[in-house]
C-alpha positions in Angstrom: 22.8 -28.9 35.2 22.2 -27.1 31.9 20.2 -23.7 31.9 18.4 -21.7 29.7 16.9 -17.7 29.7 13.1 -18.7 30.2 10.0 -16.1 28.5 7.1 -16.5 29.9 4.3 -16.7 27.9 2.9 -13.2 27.8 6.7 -12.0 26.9 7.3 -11.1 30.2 11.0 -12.4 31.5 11.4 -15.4 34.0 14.9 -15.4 34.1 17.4 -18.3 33.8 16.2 -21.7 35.6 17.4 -25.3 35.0 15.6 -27.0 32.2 13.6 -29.4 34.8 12.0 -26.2 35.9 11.3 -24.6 32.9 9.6 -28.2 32.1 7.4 -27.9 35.2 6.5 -25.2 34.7 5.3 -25.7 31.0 3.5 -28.5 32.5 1.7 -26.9 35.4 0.2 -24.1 33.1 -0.7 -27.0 30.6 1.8 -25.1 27.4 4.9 -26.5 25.3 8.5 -25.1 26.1 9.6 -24.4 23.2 13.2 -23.1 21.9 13.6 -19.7 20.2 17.0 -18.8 20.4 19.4 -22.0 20.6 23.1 -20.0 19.8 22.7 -17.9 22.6 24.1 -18.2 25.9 22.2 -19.6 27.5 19.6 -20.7 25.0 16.0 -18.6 25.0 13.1 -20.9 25.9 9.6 -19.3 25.3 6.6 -21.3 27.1 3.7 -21.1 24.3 0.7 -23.1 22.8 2.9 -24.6 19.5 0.0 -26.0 18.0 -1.6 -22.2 18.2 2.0 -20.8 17.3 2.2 -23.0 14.2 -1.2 -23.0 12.8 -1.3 -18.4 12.9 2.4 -18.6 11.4 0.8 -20.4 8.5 -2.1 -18.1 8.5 0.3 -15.1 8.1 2.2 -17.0 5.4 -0.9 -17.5 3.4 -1.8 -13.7 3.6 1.1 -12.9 2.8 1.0 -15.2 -0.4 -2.6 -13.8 -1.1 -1.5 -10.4 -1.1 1.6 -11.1 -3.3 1.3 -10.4 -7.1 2.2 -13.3 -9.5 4.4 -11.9 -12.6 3.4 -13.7 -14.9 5.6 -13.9 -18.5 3.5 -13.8 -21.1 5.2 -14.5 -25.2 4.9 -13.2 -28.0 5.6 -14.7 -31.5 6.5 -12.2 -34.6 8.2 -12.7 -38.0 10.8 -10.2 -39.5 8.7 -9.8 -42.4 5.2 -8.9 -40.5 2.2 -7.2 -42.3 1.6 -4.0 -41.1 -2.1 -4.7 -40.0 -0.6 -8.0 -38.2 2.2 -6.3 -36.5 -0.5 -3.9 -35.3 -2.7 -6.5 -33.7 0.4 -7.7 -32.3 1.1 -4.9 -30.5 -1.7 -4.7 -29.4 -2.1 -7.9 -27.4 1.4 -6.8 -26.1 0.0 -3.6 -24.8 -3.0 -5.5 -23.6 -0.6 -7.8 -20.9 1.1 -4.9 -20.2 -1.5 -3.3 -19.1 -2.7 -6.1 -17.2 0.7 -5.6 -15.5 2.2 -9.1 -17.1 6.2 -8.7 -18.9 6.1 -9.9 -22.4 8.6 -11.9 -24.1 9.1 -10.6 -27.6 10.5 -13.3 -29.6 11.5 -12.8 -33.5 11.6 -16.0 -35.2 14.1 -16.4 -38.5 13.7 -18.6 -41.4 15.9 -19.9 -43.8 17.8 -16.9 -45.5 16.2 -14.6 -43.0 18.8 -15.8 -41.1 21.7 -14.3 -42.9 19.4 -10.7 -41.9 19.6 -10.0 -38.1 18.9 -6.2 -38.6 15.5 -6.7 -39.9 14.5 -8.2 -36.5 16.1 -5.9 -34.8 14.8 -2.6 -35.8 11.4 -4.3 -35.4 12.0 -5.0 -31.8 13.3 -1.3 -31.5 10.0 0.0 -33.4 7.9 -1.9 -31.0 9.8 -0.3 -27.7 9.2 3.1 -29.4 5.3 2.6 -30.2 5.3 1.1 -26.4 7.5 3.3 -24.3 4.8 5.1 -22.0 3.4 1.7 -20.8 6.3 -0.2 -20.6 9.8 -0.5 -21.2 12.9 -3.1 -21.6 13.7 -5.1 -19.6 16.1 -7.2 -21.7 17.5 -5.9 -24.4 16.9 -7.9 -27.9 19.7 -10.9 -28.2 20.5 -13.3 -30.7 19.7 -16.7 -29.7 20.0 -19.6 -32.8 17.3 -18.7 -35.0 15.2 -16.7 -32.5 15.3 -13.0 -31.8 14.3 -12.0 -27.9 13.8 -9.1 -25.5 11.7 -8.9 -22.7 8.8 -6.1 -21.7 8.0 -4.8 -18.4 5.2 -3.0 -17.3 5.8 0.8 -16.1 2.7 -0.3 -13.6 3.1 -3.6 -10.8 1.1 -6.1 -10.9 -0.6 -5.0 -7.8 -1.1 -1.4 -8.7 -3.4 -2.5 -11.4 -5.2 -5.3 -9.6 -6.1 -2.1 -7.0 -7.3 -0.7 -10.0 -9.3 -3.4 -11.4 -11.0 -4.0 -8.8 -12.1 -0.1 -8.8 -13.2 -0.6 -12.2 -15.1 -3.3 -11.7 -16.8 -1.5 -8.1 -17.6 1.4 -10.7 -19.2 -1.2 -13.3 -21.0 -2.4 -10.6 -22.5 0.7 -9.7 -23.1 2.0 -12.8 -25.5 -1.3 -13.8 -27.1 -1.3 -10.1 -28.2 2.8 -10.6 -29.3 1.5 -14.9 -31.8 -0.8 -12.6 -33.0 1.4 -10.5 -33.5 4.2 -13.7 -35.4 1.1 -15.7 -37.6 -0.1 -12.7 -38.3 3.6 -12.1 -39.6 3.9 -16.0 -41.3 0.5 -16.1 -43.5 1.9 -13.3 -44.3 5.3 -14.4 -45.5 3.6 -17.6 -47.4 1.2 -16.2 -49.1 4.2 -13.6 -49.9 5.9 -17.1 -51.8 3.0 -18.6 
């Protein structure tokens, strides 16, 4: 008669019965007898509630999702042969999503002859990790790929780091307009005693 190590279901150790018994008594204190460790010799059985079991596990699994941070690739789209003022506002949207703790996907796009010019690309990639360096850094260097130029940005800062510090931002806003109230109801008042 086959016989497994039986757990009770506080933790505490039964010891090893036959599986009838371990079935009785799963029935008589109305729980599921349920199999933990199957390789072992002889198998672990654990009596439990499954339904409970199953439905906190899936709790815990969607905490744990909720707490994770999302990276999140954002792209961005330059020409070798950028205006100054457009590279700027460029960069700036780049150091924008790095901030918000996103990677960035620089991507140099070539046209006809530029082509032929790789280097130009490149030293604007390089330029743009120099002007970016204390938020951020390279992640994948820039590579040659048909007529596109990439590299990839990371933030110095995870994702969650700056979500902690959003949301103290946004407790400070919040403050900040709720002690404005008070200061305007406060002088709406003292005007309206001077009247």
């Amino acid at each position: 008669m086959p016989e497994v190590r039986l757990v009770g279901p506080n933790g505490e150790q039964v010891g090893i019965v036959r599986i009838d018994d371990a079935l009785r008594l799963a029935r008589e204190s109305d729980l599921d007898l349920v199999e933990v460790a199957p390789n072992s010799r002889p198998p672990v059985c654990k009596l439990m509630d499954y339904g409970k079991f199953k439905y906190e596990s899936a709790q815990k699994d969607r905490a744990a999702r909720r707490n994770q941070a999302q990276t999140v690739i954002k792209e961005m789209k330059l020409r070798p042969k950028i205006d100054p003022h457009d590279y700027e506002t460029k960069k700036g949207h780049i150091v924008r999503f790095l901030n918000q703790g996103d990677k960035v996907k620089v991507t140099i796009m070539f046209r006809g002859r530029e082509q032929s010019r790789p280097e130009l690309g490149f030293r604007l990639l390089q330029r743009l990790a120099e002007d970016i360096e204390d938020i951020g850094f390279v992640e994948y260097s820039p590579k040659q790929e048909g007529r596109n130029m990439i590299m990839v940005i990371a933030p110095l800062k995870k994702k969650s780091e700056v979500k902690g510090t959003r949301s103290q931002q946004r407790r400070d806003r919040e403050r900040r307009e709720a002690e404005r109230q008070v200061d305007d109801n406060a002088e709406e008042s003292a005007t309206t005693a001077q009247e």
